[in-house]
Every structure is written in C-alpha cells, then in structure tokens.
N, C-alpha and C positions, 0 to 999 in steps of 0.2 A: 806553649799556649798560655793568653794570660789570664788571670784570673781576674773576677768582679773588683776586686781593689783597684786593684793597674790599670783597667776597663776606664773607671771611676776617674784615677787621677789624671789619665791620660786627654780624657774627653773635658775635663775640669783646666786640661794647661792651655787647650785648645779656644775655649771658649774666653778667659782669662786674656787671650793676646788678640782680642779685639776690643772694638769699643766702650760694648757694654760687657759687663764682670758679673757672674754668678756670685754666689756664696755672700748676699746679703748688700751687694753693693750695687745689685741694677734696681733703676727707677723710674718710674712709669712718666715720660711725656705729659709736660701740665695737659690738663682737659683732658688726656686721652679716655678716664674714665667718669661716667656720667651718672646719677641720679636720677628716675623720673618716677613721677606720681602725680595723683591728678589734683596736689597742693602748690606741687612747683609748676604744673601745664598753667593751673587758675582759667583765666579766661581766654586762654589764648587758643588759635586753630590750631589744631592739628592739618598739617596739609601732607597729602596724597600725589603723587604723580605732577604731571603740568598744570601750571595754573594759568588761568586765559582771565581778561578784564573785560570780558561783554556787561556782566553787571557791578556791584561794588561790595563783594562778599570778601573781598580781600584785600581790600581800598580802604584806608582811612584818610589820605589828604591828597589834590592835584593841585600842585602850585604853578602856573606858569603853564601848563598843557593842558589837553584834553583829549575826551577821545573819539576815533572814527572809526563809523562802520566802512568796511572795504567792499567792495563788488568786485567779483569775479570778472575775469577776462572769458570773453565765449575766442570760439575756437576760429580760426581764421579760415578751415576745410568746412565750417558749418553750413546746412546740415549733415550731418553723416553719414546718414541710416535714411533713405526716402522710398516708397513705393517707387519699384523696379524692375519687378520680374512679372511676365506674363500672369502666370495663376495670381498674383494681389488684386482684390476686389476694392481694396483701400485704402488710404495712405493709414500711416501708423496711428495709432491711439493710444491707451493707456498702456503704459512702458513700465517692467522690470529692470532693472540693470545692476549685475554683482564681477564682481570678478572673484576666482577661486580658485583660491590660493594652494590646494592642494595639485587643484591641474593645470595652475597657469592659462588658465584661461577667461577673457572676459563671456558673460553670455546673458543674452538680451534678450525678454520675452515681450510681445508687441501686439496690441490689439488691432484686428481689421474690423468693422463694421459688415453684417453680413449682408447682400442685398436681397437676400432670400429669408429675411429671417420671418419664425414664425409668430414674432411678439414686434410691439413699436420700437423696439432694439434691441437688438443681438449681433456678437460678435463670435469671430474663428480669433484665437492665439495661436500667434508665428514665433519663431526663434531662430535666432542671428547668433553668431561668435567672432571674436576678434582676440587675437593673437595682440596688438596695442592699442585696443580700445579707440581706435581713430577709426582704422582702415574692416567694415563689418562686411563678415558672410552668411549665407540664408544656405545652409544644409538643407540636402532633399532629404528629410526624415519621416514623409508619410510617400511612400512607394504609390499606393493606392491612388493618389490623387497626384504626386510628383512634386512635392511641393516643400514648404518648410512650414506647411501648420502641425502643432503637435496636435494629440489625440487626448483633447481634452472632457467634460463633460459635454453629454448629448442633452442638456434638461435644456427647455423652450430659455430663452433671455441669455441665454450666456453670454455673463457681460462685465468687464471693471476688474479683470481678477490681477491680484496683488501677491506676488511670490517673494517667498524667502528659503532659504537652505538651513535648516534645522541643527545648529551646530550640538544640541543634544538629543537629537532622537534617537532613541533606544532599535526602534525597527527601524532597518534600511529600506524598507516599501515607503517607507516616511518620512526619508530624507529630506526632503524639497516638501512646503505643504502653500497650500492657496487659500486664499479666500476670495470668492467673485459672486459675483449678485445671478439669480436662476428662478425659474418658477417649477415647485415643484408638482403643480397640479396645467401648469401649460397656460393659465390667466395672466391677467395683467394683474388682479389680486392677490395672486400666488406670488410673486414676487417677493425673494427677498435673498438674505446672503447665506452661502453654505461655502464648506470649506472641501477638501481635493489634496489628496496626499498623490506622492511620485515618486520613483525610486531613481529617477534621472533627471528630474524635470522636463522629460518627454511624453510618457506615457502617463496617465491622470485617471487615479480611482477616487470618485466621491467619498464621503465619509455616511458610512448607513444611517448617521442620526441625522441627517440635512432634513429642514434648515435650522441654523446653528445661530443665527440671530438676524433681529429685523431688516428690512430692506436697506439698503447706506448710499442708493444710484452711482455717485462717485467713487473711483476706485480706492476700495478699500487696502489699508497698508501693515500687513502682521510682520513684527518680527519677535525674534527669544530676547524677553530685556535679561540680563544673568545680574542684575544688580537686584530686580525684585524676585526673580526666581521663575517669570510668568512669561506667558504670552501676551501680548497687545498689537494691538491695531488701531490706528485713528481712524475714525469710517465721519459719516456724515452726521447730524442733528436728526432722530427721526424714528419711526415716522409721526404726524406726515413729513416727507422730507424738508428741509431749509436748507438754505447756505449757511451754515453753520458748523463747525468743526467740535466732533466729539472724540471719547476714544472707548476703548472697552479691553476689560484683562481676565484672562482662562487661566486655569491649571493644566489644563489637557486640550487645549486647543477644539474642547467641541462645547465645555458648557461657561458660558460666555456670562460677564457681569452687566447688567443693566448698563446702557450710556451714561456718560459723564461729558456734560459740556463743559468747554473753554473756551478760553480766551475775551468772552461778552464780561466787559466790569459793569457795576451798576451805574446811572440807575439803565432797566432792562425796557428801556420804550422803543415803539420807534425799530419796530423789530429787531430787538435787544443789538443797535447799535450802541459800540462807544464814540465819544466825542472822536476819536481819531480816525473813523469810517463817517462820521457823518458828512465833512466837505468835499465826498468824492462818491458819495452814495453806495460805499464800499461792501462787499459781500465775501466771505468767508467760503469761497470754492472748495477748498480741498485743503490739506494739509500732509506732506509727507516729512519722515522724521528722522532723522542721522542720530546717533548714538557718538560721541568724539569727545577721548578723554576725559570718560566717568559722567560726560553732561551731555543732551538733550539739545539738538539745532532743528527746530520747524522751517518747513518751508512752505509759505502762507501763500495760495492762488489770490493774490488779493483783486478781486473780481471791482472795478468802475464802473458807474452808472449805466447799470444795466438801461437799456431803451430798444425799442424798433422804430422811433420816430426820427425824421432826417436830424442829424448831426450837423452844427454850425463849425468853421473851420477853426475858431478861437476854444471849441470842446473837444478836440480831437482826441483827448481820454479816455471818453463814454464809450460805452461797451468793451474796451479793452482789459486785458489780466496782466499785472505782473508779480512777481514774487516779491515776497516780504521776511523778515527773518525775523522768528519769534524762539525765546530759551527756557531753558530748567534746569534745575539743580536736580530735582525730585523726579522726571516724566510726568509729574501732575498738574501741577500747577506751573500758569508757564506767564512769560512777560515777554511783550514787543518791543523789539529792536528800533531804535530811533537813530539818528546820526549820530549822534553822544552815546549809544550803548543801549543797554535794555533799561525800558521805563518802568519802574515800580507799580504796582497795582495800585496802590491809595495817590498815584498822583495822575491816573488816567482821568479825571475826572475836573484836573487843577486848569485855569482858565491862563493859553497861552494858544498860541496860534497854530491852531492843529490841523491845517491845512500846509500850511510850513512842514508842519513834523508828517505828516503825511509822504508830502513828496520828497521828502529827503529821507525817507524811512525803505527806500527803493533798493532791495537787495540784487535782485537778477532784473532789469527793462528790458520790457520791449524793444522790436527796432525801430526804425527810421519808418514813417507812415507810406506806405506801398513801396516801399524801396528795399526793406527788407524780409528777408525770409519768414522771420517774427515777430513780422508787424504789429500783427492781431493780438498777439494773446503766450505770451512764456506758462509753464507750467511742471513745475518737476514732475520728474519721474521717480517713483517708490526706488531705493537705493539705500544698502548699508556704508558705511564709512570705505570710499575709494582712495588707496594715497598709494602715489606713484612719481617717482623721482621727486621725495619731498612736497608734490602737489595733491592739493585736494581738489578731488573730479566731480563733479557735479552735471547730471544728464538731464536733461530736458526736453520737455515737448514744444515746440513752436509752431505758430498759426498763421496764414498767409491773408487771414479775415478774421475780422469784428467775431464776438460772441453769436450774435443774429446778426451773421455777414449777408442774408437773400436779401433785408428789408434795408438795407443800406448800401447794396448797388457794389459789392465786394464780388469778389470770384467765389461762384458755389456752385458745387462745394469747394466749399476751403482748402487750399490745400494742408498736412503737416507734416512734419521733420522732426529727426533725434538729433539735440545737438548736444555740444559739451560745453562747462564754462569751467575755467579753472581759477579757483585761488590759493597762496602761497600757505602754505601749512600754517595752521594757528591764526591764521587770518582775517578771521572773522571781525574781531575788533580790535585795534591797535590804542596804543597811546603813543600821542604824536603833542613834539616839542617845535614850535618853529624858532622859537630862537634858544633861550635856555628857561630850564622848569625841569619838575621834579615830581616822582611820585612815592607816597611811604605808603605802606601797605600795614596793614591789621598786624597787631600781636601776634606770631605764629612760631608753630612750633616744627622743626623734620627733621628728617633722619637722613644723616647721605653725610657726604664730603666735598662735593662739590657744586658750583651753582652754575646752570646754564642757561642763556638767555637766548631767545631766538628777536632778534633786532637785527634791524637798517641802520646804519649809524656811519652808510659809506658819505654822505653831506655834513659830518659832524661827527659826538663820540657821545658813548656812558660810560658810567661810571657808578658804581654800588659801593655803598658802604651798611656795614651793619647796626645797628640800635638798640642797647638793653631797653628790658621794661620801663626805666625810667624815661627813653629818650634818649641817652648820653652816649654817643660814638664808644663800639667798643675798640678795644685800643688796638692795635694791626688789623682792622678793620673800620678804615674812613675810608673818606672819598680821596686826599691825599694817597693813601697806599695800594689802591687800586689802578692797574694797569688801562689806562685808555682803550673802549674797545672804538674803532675806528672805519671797519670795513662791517659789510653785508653778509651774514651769515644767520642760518637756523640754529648753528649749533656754539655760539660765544660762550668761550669759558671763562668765566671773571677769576680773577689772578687779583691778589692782596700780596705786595712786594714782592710780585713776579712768582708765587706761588698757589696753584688750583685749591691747594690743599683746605677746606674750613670745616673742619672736621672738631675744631672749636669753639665753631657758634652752632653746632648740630644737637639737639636735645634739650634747648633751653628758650627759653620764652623770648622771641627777640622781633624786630621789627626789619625791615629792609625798605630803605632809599636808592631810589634808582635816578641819578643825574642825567636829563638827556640834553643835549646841544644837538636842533637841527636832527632829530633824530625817532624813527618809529621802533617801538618797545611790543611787540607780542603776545609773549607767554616767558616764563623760567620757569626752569624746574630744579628741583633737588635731584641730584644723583650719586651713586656709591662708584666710585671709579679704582679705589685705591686700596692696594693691597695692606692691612694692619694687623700681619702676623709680628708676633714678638713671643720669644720661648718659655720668658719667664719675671715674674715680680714679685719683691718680699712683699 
C-alpha cells in the first residue's frame, strides 16, 4: 500500500510527462486572465445576449451599407383557421395564439360575434389546436351545446378578450388569465374591461373585483413582462375611446396603473397625429406586442383614411389596415420602424417626405384589392414569441372588406381568416451591403469566447475583425485573419486563423467591424462554447 509520499511523487511524474509541468513551471495562456471594473468598462456597453440593428444603440458607423426592414412571408395554405363548422355564428375575430411548450401543442382562442347578443356587441370565444401550427382543430369541449366555445363569462358585452398563460402564477386555477371588455351592470355605460382566470384556458372564472380598469373596445393584450417584474397590457386611449394606443402595468393583475399613451410625438394637434400618419390619415387601431431577445416588437393596425364616402380607384388605401412595426429597448417608450430601422423620437417631426416613409414603413400588407383573402384589412393577433425551425411565426387576422365595407359596396359582412406570415429568425432589420461597406459598432464590452453571426452572405462573404478602444486592429484579429464566411446560415461562427476561439478580446472595451460584400448581416451574438479547465497556475 503506498503511502502519501509515493501518492505524491507518483501523481507529480505523471503530470511532468505532458505538456504543461507542475512544480512552478506551468503558465497561464496570455489573456487567459482578466481584470474588470467599471474604470476599465469606462463608457463602453456592456452587452447581453443577441444583439439586433432595428435602431443604432449599438451602431456607431455605416459605411457603404444600410439598413432594411424585412416583411414576412404569409403562408401559401392561407388562411388557416376560417369559419367551418355548423354551430359558428361567425367567422373569426379577435385571436389568441401560443404554442406550449410543456404539451407541444399550439392553441388558439378566437372570437365569434354573437347574433343574439344582449348589448351592440357581444361575442362567444372558440378554441382550436394544432399539432404544427398550419393544419387547426375545433375540439368539442362544451357537450352542452356540441361545440368548441369554451365556458367563458356570462356578464352582458363579452367581448375582445386577450389570453396569456401565466408562466408565474402561484395558483393553478390561475394558470391561463384574460382580459376582455363586459358590462357589469348589463348597460352600454357599464362597459368596461375585467379580467378571467383558468386553470386550462377552458373553463373561465371572473375575478370578484371586476371591473379592473376602464373600457379599451379593442382587444386588449396582457402578458408577464419578467424584465419589470409586472403584468401589462396595451389596451386602447380612453375613455372616451380613440384610436390610440396605450398600455397599463399591475402587480397582481387586478389593481391596474392609470393609462400611459404612446407613440403620438409632439406637437399633439390634429387629433395628436404625428407628421408620419398625417399623409395617409393614419389611426392607431390596436397594438399587439412580442417580447424577442430582451426587446419589445409592436405591431401597429395602422388603420388609412378612415371614410364611408365612395372611394376613387387612384385611393384605393382608404379605409384599409395594415401592420406597421414599432420597438423598445424599455416596454415604454417606443419608436417606429421606417425602411432604414427605427426613427428616433426628436426626428418624427424633421421635414422629409413622410408620405415616402409611410409606405415604405409597411411591415405585414394587405392583399391584392378583391383578389385576396386580405384585401381589406391585416391585423395581428395577441401572440408571445413563436419560433419554430429557426422561424419566427406571426398570426393574423385578415379581412375580405374595407373597414366600413356596407357603405363601399364590399361583401357584408365581411368575411375573416387566421393566417400565418413567417420571417427568418432575427429578421426584423438587417444590414444589407450591395456591393462592399462595413459596419463598426459602439465600444462594447462581453463575456463568451466565441462570436456568432446570423447572416446571408451565400451572394458574397464577411468578414469581422476586432478594434481596441483607440481604433487600431487588434493584432490576430483583422479582417486579413478572419476566415471568409461565405454561405447562408443563422448560426456563422467567425474563426481568426481558422480558430472560433476569442476568448482574448472577451472582457475588454473593444469595437467590432463587420465587412459585408453582397451580403445581409442580422444579429451576433457572444457565446461561451469552450471548455477552459486547466489544473493549476503559480
């Protein structure tokens, strides 16, 4: 048996006959060890997860490129989801849609209009599920009637309700909660929005302290933000009501914060249009909101000149909706998407052709004028972050007529549909090179070892190199020692002499240049991929 000495010298000859040498003589990989505090950060970002270029929080120069908002592809099976079964009194209305990821299942809640209702509008909510989100089925889940309406509230107006699945609720009766517009005395002045817990999102008990804040007509949209800790919901301007888009934030989902409008920059005339809704007589419908990658995606009903009076064929925009895409850093404060990215608030107001930026500010269109399914009017559907085989899903409601399609000689009623539009992960805004150009990004700081780019670069290549604080190429990392990326990929690994490893520009104030030829640029991210055990160091 041997003892701690032998132990000792035995494990000491062992380690000796490799590489690296105990006993004073192993040393630690230049960079491997790092310094930080918030003298050597100075003024540089700390960055988080994937970074995306919708606005210029992480941008300091475009040389040679610029950037573009993307539009989704709608689905070529569209629409999906249509009034079909005997018991529907009406084609679809205001749309949930999550998929869940604990049961692998998507499932879709869907307003009908009731024809019996006991107020100027009232609706029944249906519910659908889909195994891949394409191909929907209507479960018989209320016996009593045969049907796929769930068992929601009985109060007069039920109407606009807005689901989400509570990824922290404490009680399982509360799993799934709602907010939908109701009256609770049976008036049209009783009106207003109360909220509706579930333990399935089938069966729907009200909340005893209804109502829980003022009227919002359009459907209201709650989900858990876990960056503020709250509940919110965008509802409408009101009352009285307007086309306007507000939001409102709880701690417990029943006592609710006064409205907070958005999006109107000054000045507030003119029924607080900005100059970029004024050349199209633009209204502020609805608003629903995605949570993606630490940031904030609106999606803006951007309602056109409202009318009932006949339409010339050179106006054929008036009275139509289509989506627009408005962002945040914060949930609060938020800025519209233009063809170049998101616009700054102190330049909504700067004199440039906002008719131009209008229509090129078109995130989801309409279709084809009586040829398509949604001709009339797109409209998302309330929806948490969908991403599936690398795409992000986006569901919507589409209109077969005009706003006020009876006084325009449109089919009424109207008919609508759930469709899908897909776009490419990170896809919101790219930076795009057509021939060659470059972008350098803000002083930044992260933590990882490796850099990944999600870019097209199969018409062309990039290429990153690194930048100390002063500017000056650090040295195995230029653009010379960086490996050509050349093909189409979400997940490009940039390699410096054929090596992922940069784990020596990790923790220190540095810049990054991204060379594109012929090529669209994304998002990157920092990632830790690499194993950096080592036994020992004097």
């Amino acid at each position: 048996m041997m003892d701690a000495k032998t132990l000792f010298l035995v494990g000491s000859a062992v380690i000796t006959t490799g590489t690296m040498i105990f006993a004073g003589s192993l040393k630690a990989p230049p960079g491997l060890f790092k310094d930080l505090n918030d003298e050597i950060v100075g003024n540089a970002i700390m960055i988080n997860g994937k970074q995306l270029f919708v606005d210029d929080y992480i941008i300091e120069e475009l040389r040679d490129v610029h950037k573009v908002l993307n539009q989704p592809a709608k689905h070529p099976m569209n629409p999906l989801l249509v009034r079909d079964k005997p018991w529907e009194v009406d084609d679809p209305d205001y749309t949930t849609v999550m998929y869940d990821d604990q049961e692998k299942v998507f499932k879709l809640w869907y307003a009908m209009h009731n024809p019996k209702r006991k107020l100027s509008s009232e609706q029944f909510l249906a519910y659908a599920t889909s195994e891949d989100g394409i191909r929907w089925t209507k479960p018989i889940i209320n016996t009593k009637d045969h049907s796929n309406i769930v068992f929601h509230s009985k109060m007069p107006g039920f109407l606009a309700a807005g689901i989400f699945k509570d990824p922290v609720a404490r009680d399982p009766q509360k799993r799934y909660k709602m907010l939908f517009s109701g009256s609770q005395d049976g008036t049209e002045e009783g009106v207003s929005t109360n909220a509706a817990y579930s333990p399935d999102g089938i069966h729907w008990v009200d909340e005893p302290g209804n109502p829980v804040t003022p009227f919002n007509d359009t459907q209201s949209c709650p989900f858990w933000d876990a960056r503020r800790g709250r509940y919110v919901a965008h509802v409408r301007y009101g009352p009285p009501n307007s086309r306007m888009c507000s939001f409102i934030e709880s701690e417990d989902f029943i006592h609710w914060s006064p409205k907070i409008t958005i999006l109107w920059p000054a000045p507030t005339d003119e029924g607080r249009k900005s100059k970029m809704d004024i050349p199209f007589n633009t209204k502020h419908y609805a608003m629903q909101i995605l949570q993606y990658e630490g940031l904030y995606f609106g999606f803006l009903w951007a309602y056109h000149g409202e009318t009932i009076r006949p339409i010339p064929d050179d106006q054929l925009w008036k009275d139509k909706t289509n989506l627009q895409l408005v962002f945040s850093r914060n949930g609060r404060t938020w800025q519209r998407v233009g063809k170049n990215g998101a616009i700054p608030w102190r330049e909504m107001n700067d004199d440039r052709d906002w008719k131009k930026v209008a229509e090129e500010a078109v995130f989801l269109p309409y279709g084809r004028h009586k040829k398509d399914w949604d001709w009339g009017a797109v409209g998302a559907c309330h929806q948490p972050a969908i991403v599936i085989d690398d795409e992000l899903r986006f569901y919507y409601r589409g209109y077969t007529g005009r706003h006020w399609a009876k006084y325009h000689g449109d089919k009424y009623p109207k008919s609508r549909g759930v469709g899908l539009a897909i776009l490419r992960l990170d896809g919101f805004v790219s930076i795009d090179a057509d021939t060659r150009g470059s972008m350098t990004t803000r002083e930044l700081v992260f933590i990882g070892d490796t850099l990944e780019i999600n870019a097209d670069a199969s018409g062309g290549s990039i290429q990153v190199e690194a930048l100390d604080a002063d500017g000056k190429v650090i040295e195995g990392f230029g653009k010379e020692d960086c490996t050509p990326m050349t093909t189409d990929s979400i997940r490009h690994v940039v390699r410096w002499n054929d090596n992922p490893d940069c784990h020596l520009i990790q923790a220190r104030p540095i810049k990054l240049r991204f060379h594109l030829n012929k090529a669209k640029l994304y998002a990157f991210t920092p990632r830790i991929r690499h194993t950096h055990y080592v036994p020992s160091y004097d």
